[in-house]
PAMI-453459 format. One line per field, with one value per atom (N, C-alpha, C): atom name; y, z, x; residue number from 0; residue in three letters. Coordinates in pm, whole numbers, always signed. Example, Ala and Ser with C-alpha at 12.3 -4.5 7.8 and 13.67 -1.06 7.14 Angstrom:
2
at: N,CA,C,N,CA,C
c2: -569,-450,-330,-225,-106,+3
c3: +780,+780,+780,+708,+714,+787
c1: +1319,+1230,+1320,+1285,+1367,+1290
i: 0,0,0,1,1,1
aa: ALA,ALA,ALA,SER,SER,SER
This chain:
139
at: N,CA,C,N,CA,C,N,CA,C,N,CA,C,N,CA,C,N,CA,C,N,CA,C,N,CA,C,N,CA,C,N,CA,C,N,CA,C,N,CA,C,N,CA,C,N,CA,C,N,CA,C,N,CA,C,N,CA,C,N,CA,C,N,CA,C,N,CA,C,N,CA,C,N,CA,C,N,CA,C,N,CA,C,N,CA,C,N,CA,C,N,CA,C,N,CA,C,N,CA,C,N,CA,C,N,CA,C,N,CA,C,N,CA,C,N,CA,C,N,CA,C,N,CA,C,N,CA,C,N,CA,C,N,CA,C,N,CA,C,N,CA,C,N,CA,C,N,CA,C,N,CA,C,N,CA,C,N,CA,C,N,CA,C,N,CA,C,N,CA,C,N,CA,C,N,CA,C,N,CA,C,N,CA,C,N,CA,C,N,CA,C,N,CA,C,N,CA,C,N,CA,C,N,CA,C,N,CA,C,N,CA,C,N,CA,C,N,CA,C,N,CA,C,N,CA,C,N,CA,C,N,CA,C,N,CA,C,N,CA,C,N,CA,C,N,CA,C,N,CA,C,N,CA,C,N,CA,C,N,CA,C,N,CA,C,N,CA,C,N,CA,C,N,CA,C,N,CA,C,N,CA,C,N,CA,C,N,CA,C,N,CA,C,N,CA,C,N,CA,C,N,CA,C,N,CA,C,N,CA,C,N,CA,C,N,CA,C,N,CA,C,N,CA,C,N,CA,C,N,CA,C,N,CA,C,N,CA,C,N,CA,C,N,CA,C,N,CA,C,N,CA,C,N,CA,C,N,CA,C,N,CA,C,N,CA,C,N,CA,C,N,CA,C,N,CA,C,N,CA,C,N,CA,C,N,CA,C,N,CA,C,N,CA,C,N,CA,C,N,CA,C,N,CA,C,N,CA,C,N,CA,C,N,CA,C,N,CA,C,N,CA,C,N,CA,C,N,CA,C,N,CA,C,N,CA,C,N,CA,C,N,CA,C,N,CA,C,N,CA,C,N,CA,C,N,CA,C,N,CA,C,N,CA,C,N,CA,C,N,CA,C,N,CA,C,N,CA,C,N,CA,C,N,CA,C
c2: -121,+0,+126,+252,+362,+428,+482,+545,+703,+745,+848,+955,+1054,+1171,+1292,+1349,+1471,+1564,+1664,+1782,+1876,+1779,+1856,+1746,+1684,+1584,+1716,+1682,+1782,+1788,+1636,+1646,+1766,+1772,+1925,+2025,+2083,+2175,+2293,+2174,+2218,+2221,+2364,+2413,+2337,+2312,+2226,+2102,+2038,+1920,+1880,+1991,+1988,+1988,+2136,+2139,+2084,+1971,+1850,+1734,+1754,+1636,+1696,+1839,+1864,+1848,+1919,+1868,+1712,+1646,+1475,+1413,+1456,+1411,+1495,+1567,+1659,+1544,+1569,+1486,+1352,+1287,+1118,+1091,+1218,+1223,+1076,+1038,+966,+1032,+1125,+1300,+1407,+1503,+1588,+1736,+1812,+1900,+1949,+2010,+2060,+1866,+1840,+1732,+1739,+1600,+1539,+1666,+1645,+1683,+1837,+1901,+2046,+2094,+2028,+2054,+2183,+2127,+2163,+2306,+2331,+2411,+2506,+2498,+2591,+2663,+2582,+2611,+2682,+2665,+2736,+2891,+2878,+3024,+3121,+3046,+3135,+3170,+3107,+3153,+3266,+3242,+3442,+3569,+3622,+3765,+3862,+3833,+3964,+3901,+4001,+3906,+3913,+4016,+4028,+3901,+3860,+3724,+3625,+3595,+3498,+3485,+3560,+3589,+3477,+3567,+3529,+3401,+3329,+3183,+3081,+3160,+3068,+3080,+3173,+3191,+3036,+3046,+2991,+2832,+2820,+2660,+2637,+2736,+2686,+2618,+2747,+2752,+2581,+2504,+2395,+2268,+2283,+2159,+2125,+1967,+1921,+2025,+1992,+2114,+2056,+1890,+1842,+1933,+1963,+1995,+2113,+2218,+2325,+2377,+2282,+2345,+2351,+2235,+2180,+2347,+2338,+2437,+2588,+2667,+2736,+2759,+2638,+2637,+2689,+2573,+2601,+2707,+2794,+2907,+3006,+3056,+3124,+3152,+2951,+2986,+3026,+2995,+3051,+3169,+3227,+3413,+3421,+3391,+3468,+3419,+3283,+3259,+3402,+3453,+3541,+3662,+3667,+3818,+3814,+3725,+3733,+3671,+3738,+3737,+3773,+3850,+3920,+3831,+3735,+3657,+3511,+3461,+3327,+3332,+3464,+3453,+3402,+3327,+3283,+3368,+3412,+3520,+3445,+3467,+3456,+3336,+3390,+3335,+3202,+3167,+3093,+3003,+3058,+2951,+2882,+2949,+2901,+2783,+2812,+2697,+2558,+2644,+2484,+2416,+2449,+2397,+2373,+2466,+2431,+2273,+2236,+2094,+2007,+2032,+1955,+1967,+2028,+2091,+2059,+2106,+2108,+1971,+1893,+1813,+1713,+1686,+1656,+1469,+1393,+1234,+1222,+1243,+1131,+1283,+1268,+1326,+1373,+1519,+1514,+1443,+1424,+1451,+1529,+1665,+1754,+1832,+1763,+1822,+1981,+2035,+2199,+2279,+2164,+2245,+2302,+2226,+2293,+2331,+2317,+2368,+2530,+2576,+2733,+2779,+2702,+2720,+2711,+2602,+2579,+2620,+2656,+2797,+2901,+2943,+3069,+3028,+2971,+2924,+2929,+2868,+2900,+3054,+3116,+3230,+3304,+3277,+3397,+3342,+3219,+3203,+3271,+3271,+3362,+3511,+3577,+3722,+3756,+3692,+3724,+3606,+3545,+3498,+3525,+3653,+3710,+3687,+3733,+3711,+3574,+3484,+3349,+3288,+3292,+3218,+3302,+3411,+3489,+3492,+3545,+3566,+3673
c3: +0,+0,+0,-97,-37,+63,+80,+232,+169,+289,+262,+373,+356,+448,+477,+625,+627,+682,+601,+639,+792,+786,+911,+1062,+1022,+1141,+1169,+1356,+1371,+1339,+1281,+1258,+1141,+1027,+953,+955,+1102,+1117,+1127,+1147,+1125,+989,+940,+811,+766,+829,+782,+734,+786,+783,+633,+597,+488,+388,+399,+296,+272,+395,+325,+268,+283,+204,+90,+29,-88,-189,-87,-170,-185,-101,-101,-223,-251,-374,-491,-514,-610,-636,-534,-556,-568,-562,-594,-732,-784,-951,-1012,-1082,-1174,-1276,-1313,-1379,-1281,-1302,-1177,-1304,-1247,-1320,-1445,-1424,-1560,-1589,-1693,-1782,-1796,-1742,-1757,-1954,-2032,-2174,-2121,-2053,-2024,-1952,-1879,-1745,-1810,-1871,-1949,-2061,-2109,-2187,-2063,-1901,-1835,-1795,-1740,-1685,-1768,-1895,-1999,-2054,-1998,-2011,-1884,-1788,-1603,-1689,-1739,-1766,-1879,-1906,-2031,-1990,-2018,-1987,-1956,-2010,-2085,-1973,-1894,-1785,-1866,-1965,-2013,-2138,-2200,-2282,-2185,-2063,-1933,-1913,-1917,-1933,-2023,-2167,-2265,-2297,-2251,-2312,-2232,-2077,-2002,-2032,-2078,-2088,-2252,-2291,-2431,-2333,-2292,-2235,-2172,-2064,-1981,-2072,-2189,-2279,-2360,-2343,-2439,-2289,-2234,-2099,-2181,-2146,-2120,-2019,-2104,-2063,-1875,-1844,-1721,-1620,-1717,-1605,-1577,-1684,-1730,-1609,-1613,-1501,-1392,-1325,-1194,-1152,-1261,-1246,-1226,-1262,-1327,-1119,-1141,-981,-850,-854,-785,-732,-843,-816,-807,-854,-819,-646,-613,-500,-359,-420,-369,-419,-500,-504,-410,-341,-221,-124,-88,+32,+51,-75,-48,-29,-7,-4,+155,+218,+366,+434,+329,+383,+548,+584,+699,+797,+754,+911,+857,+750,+707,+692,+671,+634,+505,+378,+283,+159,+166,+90,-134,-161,-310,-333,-245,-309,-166,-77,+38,-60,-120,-204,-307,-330,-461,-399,-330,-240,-193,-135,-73,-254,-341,-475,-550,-614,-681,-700,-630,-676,-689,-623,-611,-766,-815,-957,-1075,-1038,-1166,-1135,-1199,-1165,-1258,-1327,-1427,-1442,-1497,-1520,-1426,-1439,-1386,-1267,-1175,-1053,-1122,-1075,-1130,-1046,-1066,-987,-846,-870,-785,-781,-659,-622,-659,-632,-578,-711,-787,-980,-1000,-1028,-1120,-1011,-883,-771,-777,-783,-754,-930,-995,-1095,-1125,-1093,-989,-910,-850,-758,-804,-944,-931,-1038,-1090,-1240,-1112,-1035,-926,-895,-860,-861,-934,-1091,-1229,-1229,-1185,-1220,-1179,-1033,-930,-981,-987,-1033,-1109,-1247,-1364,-1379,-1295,-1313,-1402,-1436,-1506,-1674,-1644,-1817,-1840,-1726,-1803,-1811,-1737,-1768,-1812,-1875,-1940,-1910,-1767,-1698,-1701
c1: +84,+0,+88,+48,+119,+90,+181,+220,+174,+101,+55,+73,+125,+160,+79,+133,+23,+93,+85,+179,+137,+28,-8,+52,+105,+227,+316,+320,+402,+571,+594,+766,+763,+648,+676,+651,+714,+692,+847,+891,+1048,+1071,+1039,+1117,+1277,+1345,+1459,+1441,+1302,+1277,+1189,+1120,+1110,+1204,+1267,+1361,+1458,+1448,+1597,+1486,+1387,+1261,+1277,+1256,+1267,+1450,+1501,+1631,+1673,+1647,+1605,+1566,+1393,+1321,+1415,+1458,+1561,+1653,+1719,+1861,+1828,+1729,+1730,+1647,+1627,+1563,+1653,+1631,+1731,+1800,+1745,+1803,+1778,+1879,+1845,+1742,+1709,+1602,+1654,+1789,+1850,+1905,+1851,+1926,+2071,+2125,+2241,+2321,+2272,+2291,+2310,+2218,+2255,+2315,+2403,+2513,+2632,+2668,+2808,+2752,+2677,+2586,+2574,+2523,+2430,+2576,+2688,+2791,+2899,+2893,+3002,+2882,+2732,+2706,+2703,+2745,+2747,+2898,+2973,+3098,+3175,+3024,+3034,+3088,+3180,+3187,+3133,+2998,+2893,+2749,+2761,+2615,+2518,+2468,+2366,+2366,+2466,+2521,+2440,+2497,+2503,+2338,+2224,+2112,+2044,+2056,+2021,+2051,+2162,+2204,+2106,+2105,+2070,+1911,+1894,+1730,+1671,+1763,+1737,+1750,+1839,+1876,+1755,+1699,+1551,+1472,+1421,+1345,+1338,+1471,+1538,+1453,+1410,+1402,+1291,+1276,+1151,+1062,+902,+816,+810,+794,+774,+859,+1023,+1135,+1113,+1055,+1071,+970,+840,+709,+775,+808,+871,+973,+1098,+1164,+1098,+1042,+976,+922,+846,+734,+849,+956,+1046,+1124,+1189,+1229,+1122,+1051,+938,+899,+925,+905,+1003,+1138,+1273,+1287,+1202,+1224,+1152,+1053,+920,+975,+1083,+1194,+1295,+1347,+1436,+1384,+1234,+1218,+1176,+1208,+1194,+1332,+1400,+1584,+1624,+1521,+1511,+1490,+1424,+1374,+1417,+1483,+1554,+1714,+1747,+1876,+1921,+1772,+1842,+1844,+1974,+1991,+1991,+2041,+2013,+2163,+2274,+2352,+2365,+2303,+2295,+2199,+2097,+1989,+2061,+2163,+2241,+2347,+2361,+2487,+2370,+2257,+2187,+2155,+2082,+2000,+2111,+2236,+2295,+2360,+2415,+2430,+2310,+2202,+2129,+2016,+2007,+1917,+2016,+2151,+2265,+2332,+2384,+2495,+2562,+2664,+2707,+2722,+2710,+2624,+2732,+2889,+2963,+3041,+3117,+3120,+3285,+3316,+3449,+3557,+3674,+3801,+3793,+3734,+3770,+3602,+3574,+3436,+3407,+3483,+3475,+3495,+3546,+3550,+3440,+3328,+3211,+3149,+3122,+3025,+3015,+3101,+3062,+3030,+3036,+2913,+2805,+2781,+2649,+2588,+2689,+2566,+2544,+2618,+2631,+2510,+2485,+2376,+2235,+2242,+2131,+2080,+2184,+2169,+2146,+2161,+2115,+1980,+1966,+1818,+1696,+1746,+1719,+1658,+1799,+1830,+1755,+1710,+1645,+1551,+1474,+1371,+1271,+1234,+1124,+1193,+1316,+1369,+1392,+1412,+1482,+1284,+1195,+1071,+984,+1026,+907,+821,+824,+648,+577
i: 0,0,0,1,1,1,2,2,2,3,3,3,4,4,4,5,5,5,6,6,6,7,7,7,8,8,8,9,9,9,10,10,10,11,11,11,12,12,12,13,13,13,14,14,14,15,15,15,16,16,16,17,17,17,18,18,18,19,19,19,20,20,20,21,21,21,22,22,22,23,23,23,24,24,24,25,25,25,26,26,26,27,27,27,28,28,28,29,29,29,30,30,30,31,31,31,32,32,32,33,33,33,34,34,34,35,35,35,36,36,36,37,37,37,38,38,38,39,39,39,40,40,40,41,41,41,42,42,42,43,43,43,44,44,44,45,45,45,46,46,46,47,47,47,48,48,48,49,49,49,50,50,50,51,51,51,52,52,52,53,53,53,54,54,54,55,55,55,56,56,56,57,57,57,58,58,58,59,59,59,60,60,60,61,61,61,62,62,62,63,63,63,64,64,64,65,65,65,66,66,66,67,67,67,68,68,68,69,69,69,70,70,70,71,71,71,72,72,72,73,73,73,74,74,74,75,75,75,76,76,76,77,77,77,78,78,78,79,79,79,80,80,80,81,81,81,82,82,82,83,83,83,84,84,84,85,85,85,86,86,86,87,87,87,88,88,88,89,89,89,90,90,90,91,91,91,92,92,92,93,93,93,94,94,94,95,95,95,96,96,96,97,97,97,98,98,98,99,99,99,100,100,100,101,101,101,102,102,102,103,103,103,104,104,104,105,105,105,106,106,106,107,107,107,108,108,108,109,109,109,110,110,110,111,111,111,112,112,112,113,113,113,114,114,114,115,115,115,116,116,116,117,117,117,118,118,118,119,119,119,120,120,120,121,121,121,122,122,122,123,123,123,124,124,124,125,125,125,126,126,126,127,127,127,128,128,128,129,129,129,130,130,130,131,131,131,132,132,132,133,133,133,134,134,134,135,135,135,136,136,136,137,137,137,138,138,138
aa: UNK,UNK,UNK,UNK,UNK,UNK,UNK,UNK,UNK,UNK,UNK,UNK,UNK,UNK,UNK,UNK,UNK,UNK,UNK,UNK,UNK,UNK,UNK,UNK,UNK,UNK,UNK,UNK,UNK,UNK,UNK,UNK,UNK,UNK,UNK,UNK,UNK,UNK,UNK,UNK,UNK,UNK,UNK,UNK,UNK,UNK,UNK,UNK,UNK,UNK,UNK,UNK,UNK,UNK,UNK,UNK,UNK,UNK,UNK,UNK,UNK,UNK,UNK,UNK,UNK,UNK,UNK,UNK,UNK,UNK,UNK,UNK,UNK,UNK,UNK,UNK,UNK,UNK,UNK,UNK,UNK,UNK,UNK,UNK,UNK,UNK,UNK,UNK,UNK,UNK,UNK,UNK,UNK,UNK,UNK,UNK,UNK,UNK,UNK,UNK,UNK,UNK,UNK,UNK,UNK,UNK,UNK,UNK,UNK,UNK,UNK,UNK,UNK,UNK,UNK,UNK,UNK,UNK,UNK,UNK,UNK,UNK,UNK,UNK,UNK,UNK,UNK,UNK,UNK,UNK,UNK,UNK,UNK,UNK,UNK,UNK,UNK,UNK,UNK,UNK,UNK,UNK,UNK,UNK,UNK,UNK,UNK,UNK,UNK,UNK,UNK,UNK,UNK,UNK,UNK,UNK,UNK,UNK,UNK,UNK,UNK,UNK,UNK,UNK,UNK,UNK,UNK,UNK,UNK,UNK,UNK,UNK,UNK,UNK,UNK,UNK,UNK,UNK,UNK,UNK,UNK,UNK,UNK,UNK,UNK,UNK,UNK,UNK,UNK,UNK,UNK,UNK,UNK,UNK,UNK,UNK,UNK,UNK,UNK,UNK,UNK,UNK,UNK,UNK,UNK,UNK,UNK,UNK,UNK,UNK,UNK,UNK,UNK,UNK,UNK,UNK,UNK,UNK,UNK,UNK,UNK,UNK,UNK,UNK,UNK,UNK,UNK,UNK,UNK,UNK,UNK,UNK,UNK,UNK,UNK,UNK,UNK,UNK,UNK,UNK,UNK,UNK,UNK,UNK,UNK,UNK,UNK,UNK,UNK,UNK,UNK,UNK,UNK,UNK,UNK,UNK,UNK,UNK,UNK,UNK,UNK,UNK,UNK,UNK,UNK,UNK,UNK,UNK,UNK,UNK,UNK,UNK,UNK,UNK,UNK,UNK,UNK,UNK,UNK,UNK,UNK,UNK,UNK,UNK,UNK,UNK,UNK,UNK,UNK,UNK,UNK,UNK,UNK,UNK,UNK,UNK,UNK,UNK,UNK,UNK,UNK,UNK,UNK,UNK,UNK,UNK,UNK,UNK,UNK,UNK,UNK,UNK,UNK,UNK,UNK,UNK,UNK,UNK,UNK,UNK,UNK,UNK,UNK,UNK,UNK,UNK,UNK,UNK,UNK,UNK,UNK,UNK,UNK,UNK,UNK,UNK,UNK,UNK,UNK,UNK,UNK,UNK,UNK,UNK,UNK,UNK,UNK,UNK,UNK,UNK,UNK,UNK,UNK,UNK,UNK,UNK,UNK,UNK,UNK,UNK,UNK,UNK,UNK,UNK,UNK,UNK,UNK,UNK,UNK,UNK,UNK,UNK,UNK,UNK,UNK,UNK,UNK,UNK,UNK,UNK,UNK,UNK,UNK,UNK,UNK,UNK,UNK,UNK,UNK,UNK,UNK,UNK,UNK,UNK,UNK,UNK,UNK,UNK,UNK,UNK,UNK,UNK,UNK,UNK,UNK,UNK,UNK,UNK,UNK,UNK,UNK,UNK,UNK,UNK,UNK,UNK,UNK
C-alpha cells in the first residue's frame, strides 16, 4: 500500500525538515532538473563575460528543458524568489539559495576529480536564475 503523508504531522513543522525532504526528492531524480545533456551548456554560459550574454544563453537553455522539467523548475524558483524576499527573518539570501540547490538541480552524469570544480558554478547558475527569473521564464 502507499504510504501516505500529512503535512499537518508535527515532525513538519520544522522548516529544515522539509527542505531536506525537498532537496532529497531533487537529488534522488534519476536526472536531476536541468538534464544530464545540459550541465556543461548551463555552466560554460554562467561563464560568459557579458552578464547580459550569461542571461540570454541561459534563458534559451531553460526555454530547451523538457516542458515536465521546465514546469517543476519554473514552480520552484518562483518559489525561492518569495523565500528570499523574507531574507530578513531566514537569512536565505540569493547566493545561500544558490549553495543549498545548486548541486542539487545542476549536476554533471559522472562526478568530477575535484568536487569543488564545477560547484561554484552551480551555484552561481542557481543564482542567475534567481536574479532574472522574469527574463529566463518569461512571466
Amino acid at each position: 500500500p502507499e504510504e501516505r503523508l500529512s503535512l499537518a504531522d508535527p515532525e513538519w513543522s520544522d522548516i529544515h525538515v522539509v527542505t531536506g525532504a525537498l532537496k532529497l526528492f531533487f537529488r534522488e531524480l534519476p536526472e536531476p532538473l536541468v538534464p544530464y545533456r545540459l550541465f556543461d551548456p548551463f555552466i560554460e554560459a554562467v561563464k560568459l563575460p557579458d552578464p547580459q550574454e550569461q542571461v540570454e544563453r541561459v534563458a534559451e537553455l531553460v526555454q530547451s528543458l523538457p516542458p515536465a522539467n521546465y514546469a517543476t523548475l519554473r514552480y520552484l524558483l518562483a518559489h525561492l524568489c518569495r523565500v528570499m524576499e523574507r531574507v530578513d527573518v531566514n537569512r536565505m539570501t540569493r547566493q545561500n539559495i544558490g549553495i543549498v540547490f545548486g548541486p542539487t538541480l545542476l549536476r554533471p552524469e559522472r562526478e568530477p576529480g575535484s568536487l569543488a570544480a564545477g560547484m561554484a558554478q552551480q551555484n552561481q547558475a542557481v543564482e542567475l536564475l534567481l536574479a532574472h527569473f522574469d527574463r529566463v521564464f518569461l512571466a
